[in-house]
N, C-alpha and C positions, 0 to 999 in steps of 0.2 A: 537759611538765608532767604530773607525777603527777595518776592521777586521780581526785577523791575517791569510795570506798564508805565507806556508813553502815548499818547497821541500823533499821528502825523505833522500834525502845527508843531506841537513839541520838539520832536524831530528837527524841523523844517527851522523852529527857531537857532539851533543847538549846532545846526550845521549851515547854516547862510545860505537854505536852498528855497522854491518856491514851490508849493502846493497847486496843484489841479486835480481838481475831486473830492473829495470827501476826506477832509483836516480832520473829522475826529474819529477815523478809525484807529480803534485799541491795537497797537502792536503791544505784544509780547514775545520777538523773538525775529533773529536775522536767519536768513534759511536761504540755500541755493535755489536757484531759480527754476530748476530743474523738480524742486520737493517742498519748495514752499505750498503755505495753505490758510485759509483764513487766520486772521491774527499775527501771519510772517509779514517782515517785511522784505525784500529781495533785491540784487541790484541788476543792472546791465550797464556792465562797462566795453564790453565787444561789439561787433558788431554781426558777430555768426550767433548769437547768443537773440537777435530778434525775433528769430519764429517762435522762441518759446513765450514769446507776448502776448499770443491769440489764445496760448492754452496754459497759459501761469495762473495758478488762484489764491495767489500770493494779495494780501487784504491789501499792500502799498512795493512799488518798485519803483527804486531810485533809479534814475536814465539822465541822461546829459541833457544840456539846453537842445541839440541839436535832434534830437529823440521825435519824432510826427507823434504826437497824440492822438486817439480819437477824440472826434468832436462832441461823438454821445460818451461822455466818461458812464461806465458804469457805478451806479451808485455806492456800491460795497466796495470799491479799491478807489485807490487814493494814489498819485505819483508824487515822486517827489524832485526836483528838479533843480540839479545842480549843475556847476560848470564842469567839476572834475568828479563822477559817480565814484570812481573809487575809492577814494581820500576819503568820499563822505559816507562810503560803506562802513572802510576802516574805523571813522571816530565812531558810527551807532556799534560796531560790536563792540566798543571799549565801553558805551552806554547800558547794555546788556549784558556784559561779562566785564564785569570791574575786578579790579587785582584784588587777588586776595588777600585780608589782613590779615597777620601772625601777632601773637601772645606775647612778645619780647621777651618770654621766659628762657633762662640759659638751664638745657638737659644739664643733671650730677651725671650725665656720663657722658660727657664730650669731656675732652682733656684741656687743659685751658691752665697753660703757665701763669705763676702767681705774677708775675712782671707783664703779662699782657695787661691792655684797656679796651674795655666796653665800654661803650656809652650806651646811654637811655634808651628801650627797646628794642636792641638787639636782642632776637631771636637766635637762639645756638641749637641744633636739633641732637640726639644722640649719635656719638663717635662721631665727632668733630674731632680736630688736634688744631689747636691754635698756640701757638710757639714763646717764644721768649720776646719781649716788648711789641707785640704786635698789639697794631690802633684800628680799631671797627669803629665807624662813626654812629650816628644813631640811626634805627629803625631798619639795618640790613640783619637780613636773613643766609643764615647755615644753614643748608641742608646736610642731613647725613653723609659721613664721611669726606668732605670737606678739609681740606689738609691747606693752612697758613703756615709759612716758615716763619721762621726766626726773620723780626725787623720789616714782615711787611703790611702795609697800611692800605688799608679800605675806607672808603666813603662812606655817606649818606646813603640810604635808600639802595643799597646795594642785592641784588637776590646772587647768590652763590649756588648752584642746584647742584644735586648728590656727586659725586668721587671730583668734584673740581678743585685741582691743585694749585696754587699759588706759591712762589718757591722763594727763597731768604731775600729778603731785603725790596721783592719787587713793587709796586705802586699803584693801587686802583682808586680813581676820583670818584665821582658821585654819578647814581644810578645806573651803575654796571648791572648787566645779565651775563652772564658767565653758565654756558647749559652744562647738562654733564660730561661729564670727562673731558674738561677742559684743562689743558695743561698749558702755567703762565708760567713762564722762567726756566724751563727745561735749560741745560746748556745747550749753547748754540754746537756747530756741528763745524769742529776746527780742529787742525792735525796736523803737522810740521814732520819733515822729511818723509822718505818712503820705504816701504818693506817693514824688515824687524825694525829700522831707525825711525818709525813713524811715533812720534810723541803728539803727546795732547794738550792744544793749548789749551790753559786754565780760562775758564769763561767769568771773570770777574764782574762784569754788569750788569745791570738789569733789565725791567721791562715797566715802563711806566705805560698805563692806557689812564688818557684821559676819557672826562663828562661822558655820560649819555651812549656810553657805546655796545653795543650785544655782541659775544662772540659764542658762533654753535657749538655743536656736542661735536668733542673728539676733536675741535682744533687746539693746536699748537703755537705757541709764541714763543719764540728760543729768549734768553736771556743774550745781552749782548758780551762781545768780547770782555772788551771796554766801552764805558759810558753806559749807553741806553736802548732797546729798541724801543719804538716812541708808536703807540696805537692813536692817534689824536681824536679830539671830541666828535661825535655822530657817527664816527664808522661805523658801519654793520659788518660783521663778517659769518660767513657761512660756515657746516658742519664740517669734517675735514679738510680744514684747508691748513696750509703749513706757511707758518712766515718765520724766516731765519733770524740770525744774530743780527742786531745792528739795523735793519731795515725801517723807516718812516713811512707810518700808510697818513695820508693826508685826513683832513676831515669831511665826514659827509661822502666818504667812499664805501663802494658797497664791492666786496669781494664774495665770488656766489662759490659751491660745494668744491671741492679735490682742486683747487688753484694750489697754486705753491709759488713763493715769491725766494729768491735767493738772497744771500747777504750782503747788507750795506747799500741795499737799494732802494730808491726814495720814490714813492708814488706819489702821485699829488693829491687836490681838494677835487672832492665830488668825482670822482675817477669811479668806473665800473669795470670789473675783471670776472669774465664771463666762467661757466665752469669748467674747472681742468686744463685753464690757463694756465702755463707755465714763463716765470719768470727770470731772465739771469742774472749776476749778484752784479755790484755797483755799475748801474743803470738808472736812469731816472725817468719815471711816466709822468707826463706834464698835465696839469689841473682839465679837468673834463674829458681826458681820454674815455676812449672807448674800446676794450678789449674782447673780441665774438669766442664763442666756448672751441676750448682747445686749441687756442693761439700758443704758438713760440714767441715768445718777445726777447730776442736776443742783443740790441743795443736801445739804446734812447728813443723815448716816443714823443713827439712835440704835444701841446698843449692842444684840445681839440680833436688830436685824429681820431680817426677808426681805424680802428685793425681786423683782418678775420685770418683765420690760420686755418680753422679742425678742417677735416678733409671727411662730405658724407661717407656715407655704409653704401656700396653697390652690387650687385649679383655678382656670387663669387667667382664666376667662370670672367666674367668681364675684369674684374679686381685684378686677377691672374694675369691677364694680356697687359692693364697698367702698369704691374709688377713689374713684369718683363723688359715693358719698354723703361721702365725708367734708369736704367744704366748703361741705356745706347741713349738718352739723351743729348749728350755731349755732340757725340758723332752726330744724329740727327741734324745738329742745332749747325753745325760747320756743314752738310752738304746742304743745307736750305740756305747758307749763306753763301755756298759755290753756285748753288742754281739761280740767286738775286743777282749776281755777278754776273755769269752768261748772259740772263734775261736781258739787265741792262744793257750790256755788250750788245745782243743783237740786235736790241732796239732802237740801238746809236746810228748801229749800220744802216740801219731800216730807212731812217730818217734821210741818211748822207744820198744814199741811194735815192729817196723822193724827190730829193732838192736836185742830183745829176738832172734827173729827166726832166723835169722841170722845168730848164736851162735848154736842154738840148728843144 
């Protein structure tokens, strides 16, 4: 693979940033800031991350508008200067590490029912199984072992990575990222009556994900009851996370590692659910919520909130005395409301008593 150099200008063009110093330093490569070296280029998006400024030898570093420059730029680095350093980190490494192209060649040893369809450049790698009338649109990629049921349908520009499931009948749009061991359609998790009379309800639905959405390795998407669970366009979602039967995550929501969302609960657009947030089933999270790691969200969150729930780590000995106390809570919380009561009381008296003398 050829390998990309760029200019700072280049750069600077590519990403709507502005140049101070030396535009035509050669990058060949994004590097952290901490091991960049001539020819890196390196970012700062924090702001505990500025002493390593005085001793980066990084050839150009990307820094915000708000960033002090020196006045004497040294000759050999070059900055680069945008409004949001991350963002524009982000697109030079996608400038420097471009996706990889595949062969569109289908492996003789993926299994591939005669009543499936491929289209043009699908790529199929060995032990694939792709099922009875399943549709792959063109230029998505199977990775090894790669399991499509019967009736389900894939997009454009799809990448599938090794043991990700896909179960009968369910629904992926265009440029899904599916990591491994990702399981779509599993049945969801439903059971009628109890004990020996506990029977299984049949999970009849699917899981449709629409556009542009990545879901990580080891998570789960149940299939629904009935009808759909619905992934919609831009979601990211992280490596184990579990979203139930029936449940709608909005678009442009980013759910991060070990969350779990329960069934038939509807998140909204651009909603963030921090890690090992836990969700209860039909609820609904309102468009830009904001969920802190290891929240309970046990009913309805409006549009906008924050939430925080996780409880930090403390020295165990201290832990122990919280323990304790938290099941004399109750009783605490009633004699701190008998002691408001007195207080009050006596400071009624207090008064009546100023105002007697007062008079007299």
């Amino acid at each position: 693979m050829t390998k990309v150099r760029k200019t700072l200008s280049e750069l600077a063009g590519l990403v709507g940033g502005r140049v101070v110093g030396d535009g035509g330093v050669q990058i060949r490569r994004v590097a952290s800031i901490e091991e960049a070296g001539p020819g890196d280029i390196t970012f700062l998006a924090h702001p505990r991350y500025r002493p390593y400024l005085a001793s980066c030898q990084a050839g150009a570093i990307i820094v915000g508008d708000d960033v002090p420059i020196p006045a004497a730029v040294e000759s050999r680095r070059g900055y680069l200067q945008v409004s949001q350093p991350y963002i524009a980190f982000a697109k030079i490494l996608h400038i420097f590490n471009p996706i990889s192209r595949y062969n569109g060649q289908v492996s003789p040893h993926a299994a591939i029912d005669p009543t499936a369809l491929l289209e043009e450049e699908v790529t199929v790698f060995p032990y694939v199984y792709v099922g009875k009338g399943v549709k792959v649109k063109r230029r998505t990629v199977l990775f090894p072992g790669v399991f499509l049921g019967d009736g389900v349908e894939v997009g454009e520009d799809c990448v599938l990575h090794p043991q990700v499931t896909v179960r009968e009948g369910c629904r992926l749009g265009n440029r899904i990222i599916l990591h491994a061991g990702a399981v779509i359609g599993a049945d969801g998790f439903g059971y009628a009556g109890e004990g020996r009379e506990r029977i299984k309800i049949p999970q009849v639905g699917v899981v449709e994900i629409e556009d542009d959405v990545e879901i990580g390795a080891n998570t789960t998407v149940d299939r629904a009851t009935l009808g759909k669970t619905t992934i919609r366009r831009g979601a990211k979602i992280d490596n184990l996370v579990q979203i139930a039967h029936n449940v709608v995550v909005g678009e442009n929501t980013i759910i991060a590692a070990q969350a779990g969302i329960a069934g038939s609960t509807r998140v909204g657009n651009d909603v963030i659910l921090a890690g090992q947030a836990g969700v209860v089933n039909h609820i609904e999270i309102g468009d830009k919520a904001r969920i802190g790691p290891q929240s309970g969200i046990p009913r309805s969150v409006p549009p906008g909130a924050v939430l925080s729930g996780g409880i930090a780590a403390a020295p165990h000995q201290e832990w122990l005395k919280v323990m304790t106390l938290l099941p004399r809570l109750p009783q605490l919380w009633n004699t701190v409301r008998h002691l408001e009561r007195k207080i009050s009381q006596l400071a009624r008296r207090s008064k009546k008593g100023v105002k007697k003398h007062a008079r007299r």
